[in-house]
DRENTINU-283107 format. One record per atom (N, C-alpha, C, O, CB): residue in one letter; residue number from 1; x, y, z. Coordinates in pm, whole numbers. Last residue first. Glycine has a CB too. Layout:
<pts>
PT   rest    nr     east    north       up
PT      a   NUM        X        Y        Z
...
</pts>
This chain:
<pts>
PT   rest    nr     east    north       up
PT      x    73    12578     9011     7348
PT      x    73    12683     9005     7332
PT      x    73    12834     9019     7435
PT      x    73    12945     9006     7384
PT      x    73    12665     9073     7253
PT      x    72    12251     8823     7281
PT      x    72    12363     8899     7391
PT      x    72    12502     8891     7347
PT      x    72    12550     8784     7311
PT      x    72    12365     8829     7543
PT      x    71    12009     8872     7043
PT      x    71    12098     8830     7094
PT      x    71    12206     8918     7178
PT      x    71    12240     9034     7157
PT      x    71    12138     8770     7005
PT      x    70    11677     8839     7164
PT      x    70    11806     8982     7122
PT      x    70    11906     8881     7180
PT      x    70    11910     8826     7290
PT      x    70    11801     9187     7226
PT      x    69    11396     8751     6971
PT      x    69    11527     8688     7077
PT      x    69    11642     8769     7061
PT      x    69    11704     8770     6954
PT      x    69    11584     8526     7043
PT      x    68    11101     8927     6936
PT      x    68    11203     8875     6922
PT      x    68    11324     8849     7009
PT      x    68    11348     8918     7108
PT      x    68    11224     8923     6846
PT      x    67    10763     8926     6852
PT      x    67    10889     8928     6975
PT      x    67    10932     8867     6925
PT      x    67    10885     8770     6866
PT      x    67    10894     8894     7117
PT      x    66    10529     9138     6829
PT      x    66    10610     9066     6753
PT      x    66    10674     9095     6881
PT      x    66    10672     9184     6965
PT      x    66    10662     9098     6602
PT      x    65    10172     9167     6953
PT      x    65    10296     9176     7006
PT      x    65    10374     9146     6870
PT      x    65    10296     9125     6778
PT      x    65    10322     9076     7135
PT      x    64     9797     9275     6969
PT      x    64     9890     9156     6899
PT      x    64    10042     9245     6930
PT      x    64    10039     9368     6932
PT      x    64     9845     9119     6688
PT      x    63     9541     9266     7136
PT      x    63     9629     9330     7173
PT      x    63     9782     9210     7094
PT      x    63     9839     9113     7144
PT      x    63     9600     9359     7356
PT      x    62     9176     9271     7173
PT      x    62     9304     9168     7142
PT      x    62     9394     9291     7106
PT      x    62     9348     9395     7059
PT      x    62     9284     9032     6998
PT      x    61     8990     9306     7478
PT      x    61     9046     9358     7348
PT      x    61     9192     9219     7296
PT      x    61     9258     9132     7353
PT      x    61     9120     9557     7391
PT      x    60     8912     9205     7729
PT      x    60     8857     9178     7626
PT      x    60     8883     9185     7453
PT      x    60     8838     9125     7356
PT      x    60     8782     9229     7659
PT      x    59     8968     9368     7938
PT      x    59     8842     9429     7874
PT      x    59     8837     9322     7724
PT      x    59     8771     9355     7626
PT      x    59     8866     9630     7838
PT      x    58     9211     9245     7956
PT      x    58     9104     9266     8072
PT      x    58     8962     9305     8055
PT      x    58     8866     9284     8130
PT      x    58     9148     9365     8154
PT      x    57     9321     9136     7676
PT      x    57     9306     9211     7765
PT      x    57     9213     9203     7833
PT      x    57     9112     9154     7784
PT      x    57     9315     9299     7739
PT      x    56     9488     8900     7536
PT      x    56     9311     8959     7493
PT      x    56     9353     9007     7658
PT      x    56     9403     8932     7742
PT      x    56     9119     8808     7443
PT      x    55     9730     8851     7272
PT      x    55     9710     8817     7380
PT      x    55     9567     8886     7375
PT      x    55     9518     8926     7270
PT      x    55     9820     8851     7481
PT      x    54     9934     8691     7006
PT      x    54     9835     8794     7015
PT      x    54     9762     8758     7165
PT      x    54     9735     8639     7182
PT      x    54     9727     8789     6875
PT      x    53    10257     8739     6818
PT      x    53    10146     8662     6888
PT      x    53    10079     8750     6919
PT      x    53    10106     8868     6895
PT      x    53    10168     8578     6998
PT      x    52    10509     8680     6639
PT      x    52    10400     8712     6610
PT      x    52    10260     8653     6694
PT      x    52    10184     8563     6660
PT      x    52    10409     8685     6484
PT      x    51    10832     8623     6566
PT      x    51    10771     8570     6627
PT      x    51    10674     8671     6621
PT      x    51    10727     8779     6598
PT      x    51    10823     8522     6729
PT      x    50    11253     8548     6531
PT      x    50    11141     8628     6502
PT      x    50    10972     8601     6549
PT      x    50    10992     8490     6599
PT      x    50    11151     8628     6365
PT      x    49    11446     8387     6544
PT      x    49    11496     8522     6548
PT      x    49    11329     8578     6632
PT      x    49    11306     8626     6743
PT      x    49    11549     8597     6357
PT      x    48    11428     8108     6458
PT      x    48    11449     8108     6569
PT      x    48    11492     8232     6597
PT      x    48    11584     8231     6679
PT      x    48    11519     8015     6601
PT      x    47    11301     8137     6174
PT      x    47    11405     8124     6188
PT      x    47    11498     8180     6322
PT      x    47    11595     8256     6317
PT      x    47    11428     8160     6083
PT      x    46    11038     8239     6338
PT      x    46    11073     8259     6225
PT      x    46    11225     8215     6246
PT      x    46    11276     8263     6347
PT      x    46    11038     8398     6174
PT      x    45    10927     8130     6668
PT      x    45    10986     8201     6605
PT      x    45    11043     8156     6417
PT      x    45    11082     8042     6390
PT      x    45    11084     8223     6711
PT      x    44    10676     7905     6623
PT      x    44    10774     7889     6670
PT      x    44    10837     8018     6595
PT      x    44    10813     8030     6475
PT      x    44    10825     7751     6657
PT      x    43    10393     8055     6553
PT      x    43    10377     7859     6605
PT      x    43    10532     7959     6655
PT      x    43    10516     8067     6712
PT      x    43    10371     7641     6442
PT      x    42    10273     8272     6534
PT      x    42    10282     8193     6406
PT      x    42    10356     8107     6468
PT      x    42    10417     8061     6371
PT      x    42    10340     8252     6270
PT      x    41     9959     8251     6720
PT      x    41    10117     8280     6720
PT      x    41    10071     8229     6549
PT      x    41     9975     8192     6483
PT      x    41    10261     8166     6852
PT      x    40     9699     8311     6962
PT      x    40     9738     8293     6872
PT      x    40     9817     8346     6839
PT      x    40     9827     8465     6870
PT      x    40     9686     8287     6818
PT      x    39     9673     8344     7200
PT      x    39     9544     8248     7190
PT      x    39     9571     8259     7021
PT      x    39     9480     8222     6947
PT      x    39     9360     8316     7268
PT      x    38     9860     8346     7546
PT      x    38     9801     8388     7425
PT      x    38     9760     8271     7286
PT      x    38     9800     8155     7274
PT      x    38     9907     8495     7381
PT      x    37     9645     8374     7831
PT      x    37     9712     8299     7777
PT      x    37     9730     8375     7645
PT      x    37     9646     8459     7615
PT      x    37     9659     8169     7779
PT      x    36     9568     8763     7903
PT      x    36     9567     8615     7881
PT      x    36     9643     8529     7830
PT      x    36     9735     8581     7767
PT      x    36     9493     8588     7830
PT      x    35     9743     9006     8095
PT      x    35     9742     8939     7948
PT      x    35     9655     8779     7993
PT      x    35     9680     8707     8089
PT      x    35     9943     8913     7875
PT      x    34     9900     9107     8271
PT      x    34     9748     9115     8294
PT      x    34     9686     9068     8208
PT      x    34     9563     9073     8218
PT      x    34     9693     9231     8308
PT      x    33    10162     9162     8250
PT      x    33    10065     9255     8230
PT      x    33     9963     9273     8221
PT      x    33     9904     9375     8187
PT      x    33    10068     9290     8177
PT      x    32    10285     8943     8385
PT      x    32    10293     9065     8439
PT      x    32    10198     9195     8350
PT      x    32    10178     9307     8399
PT      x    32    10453     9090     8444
PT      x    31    10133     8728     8182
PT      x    31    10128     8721     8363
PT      x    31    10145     8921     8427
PT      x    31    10063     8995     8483
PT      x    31    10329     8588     8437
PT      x    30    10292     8808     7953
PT      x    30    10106     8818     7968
PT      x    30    10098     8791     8100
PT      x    30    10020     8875     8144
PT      x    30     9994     8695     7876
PT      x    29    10537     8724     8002
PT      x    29    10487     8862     7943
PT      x    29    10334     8850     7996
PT      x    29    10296     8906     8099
PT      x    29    10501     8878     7754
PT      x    28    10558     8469     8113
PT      x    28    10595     8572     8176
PT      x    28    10509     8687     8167
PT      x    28    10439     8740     8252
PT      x    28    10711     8599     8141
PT      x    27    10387     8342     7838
PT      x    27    10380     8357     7962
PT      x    27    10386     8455     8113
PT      x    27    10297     8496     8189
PT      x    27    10430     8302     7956
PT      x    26    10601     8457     7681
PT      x    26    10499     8463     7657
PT      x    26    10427     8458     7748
PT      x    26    10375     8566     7773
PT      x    26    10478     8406     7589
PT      x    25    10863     8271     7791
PT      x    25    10858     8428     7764
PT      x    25    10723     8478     7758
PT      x    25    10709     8564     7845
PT      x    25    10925     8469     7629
PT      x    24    10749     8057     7775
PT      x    24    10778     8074     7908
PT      x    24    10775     8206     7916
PT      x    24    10714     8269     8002
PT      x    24    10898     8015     7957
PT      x    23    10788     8016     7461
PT      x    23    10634     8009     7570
PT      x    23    10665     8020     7710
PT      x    23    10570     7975     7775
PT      x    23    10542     7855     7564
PT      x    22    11093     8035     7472
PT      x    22    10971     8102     7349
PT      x    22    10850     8070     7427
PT      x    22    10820     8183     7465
PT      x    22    10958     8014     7167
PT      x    21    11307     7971     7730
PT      x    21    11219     7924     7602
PT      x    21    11157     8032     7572
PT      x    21    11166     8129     7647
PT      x    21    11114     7808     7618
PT      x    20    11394     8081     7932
PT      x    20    11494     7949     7925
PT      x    20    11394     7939     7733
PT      x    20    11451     7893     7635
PT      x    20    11457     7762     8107
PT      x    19    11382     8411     7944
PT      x    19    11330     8345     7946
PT      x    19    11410     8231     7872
PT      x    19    11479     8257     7774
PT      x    19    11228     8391     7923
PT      x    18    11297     8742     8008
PT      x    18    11432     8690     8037
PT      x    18    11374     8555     8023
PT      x    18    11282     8552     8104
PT      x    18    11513     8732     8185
PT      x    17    11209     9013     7848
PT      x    17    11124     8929     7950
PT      x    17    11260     8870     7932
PT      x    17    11340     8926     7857
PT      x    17    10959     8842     7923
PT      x    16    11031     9394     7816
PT      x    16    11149     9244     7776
PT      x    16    11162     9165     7892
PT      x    16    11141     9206     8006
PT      x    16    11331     9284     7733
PT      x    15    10824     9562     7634
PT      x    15    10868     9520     7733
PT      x    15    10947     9408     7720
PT      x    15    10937     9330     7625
PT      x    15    10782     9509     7804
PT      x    14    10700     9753     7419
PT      x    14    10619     9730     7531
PT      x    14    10689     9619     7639
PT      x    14    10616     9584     7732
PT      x    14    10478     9680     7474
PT      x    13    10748    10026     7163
PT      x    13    10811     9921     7258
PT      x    13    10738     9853     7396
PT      x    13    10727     9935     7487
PT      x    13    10932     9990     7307
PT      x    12    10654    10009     6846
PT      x    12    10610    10087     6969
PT      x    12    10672     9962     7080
PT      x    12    10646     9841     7077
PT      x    12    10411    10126     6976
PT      x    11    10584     9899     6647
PT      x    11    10683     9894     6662
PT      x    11    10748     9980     6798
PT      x    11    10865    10002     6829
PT      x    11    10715     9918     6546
PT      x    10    10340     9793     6577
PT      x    10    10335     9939     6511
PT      x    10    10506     9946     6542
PT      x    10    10567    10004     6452
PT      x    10    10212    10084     6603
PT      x     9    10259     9594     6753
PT      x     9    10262     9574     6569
PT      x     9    10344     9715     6534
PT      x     9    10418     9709     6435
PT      x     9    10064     9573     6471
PT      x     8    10465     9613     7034
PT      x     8    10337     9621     6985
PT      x     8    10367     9614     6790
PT      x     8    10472     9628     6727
PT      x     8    10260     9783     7059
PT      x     7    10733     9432     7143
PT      x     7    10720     9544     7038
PT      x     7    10554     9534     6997
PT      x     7    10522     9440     6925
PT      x     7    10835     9515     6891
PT      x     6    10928     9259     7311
PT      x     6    10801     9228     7274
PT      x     6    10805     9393     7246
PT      x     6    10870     9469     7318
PT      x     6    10685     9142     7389
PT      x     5    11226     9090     7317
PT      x     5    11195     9216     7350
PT      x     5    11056     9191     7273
PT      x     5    11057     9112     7178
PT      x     5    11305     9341     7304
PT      x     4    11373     8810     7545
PT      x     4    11311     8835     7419
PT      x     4    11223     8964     7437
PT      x     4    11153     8974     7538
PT      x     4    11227     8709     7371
PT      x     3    11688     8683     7630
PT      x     3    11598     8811     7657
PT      x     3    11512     8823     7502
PT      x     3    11560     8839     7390
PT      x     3    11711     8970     7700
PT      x     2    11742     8338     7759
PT      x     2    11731     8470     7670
PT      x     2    11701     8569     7679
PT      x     2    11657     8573     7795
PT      x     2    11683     8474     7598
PT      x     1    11981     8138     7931
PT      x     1    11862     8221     7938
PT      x     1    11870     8325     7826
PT      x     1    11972     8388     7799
PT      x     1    11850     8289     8078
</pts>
C-alpha cells in the first residue's frame, strides 16, 4: 500500500490517501471530499513519483491537485 499526498497547484496541502494504485487514490480522494470522478490527469504519475489531476466541485468549480507517492521509510 502507498500513501499519496494531494497538494492544491499553489502547494497548499489538502490531504493523504493510503492506496494499492494511482486511481484508487484519486478515487478515495474525491469520494471523501465530495469531488467528482476526476475528468482530467497527465495519464500515469511522471516517472511513477509525480502526477497532475483535476476534480469539479459541488458547485461545479474545477479544483486541480498534484499528487505524489511519499515514499515510506
Amino acid at each position: 500500500m502507498n500513501r499519496y499526498r494531494f497538494t492544491y497547484l499553489d502547494g497548499r496541502f489538502a490531504g493523504t490517501v493510503f492506496a494499492d494504485e494511482f486511481i484508487e487514490a484519486l478515487q478515495k480522494f474525491g469520494q471523501a471530499n465530495y469531488l467528482t470522478e476526476p475528468f482530467s490527469d497527465d495519464g500515469n504519475p511522471d516517472e511513477g513519483k509525480t502526477a497532475k489531476v483535476e476534480f469539479i466541485d459541488s458547485e461545479g468549480n474545477g479544483i486541480g491537485y498534484r499528487v505524489r507517492i511519499v515514499e515510506e521509510d
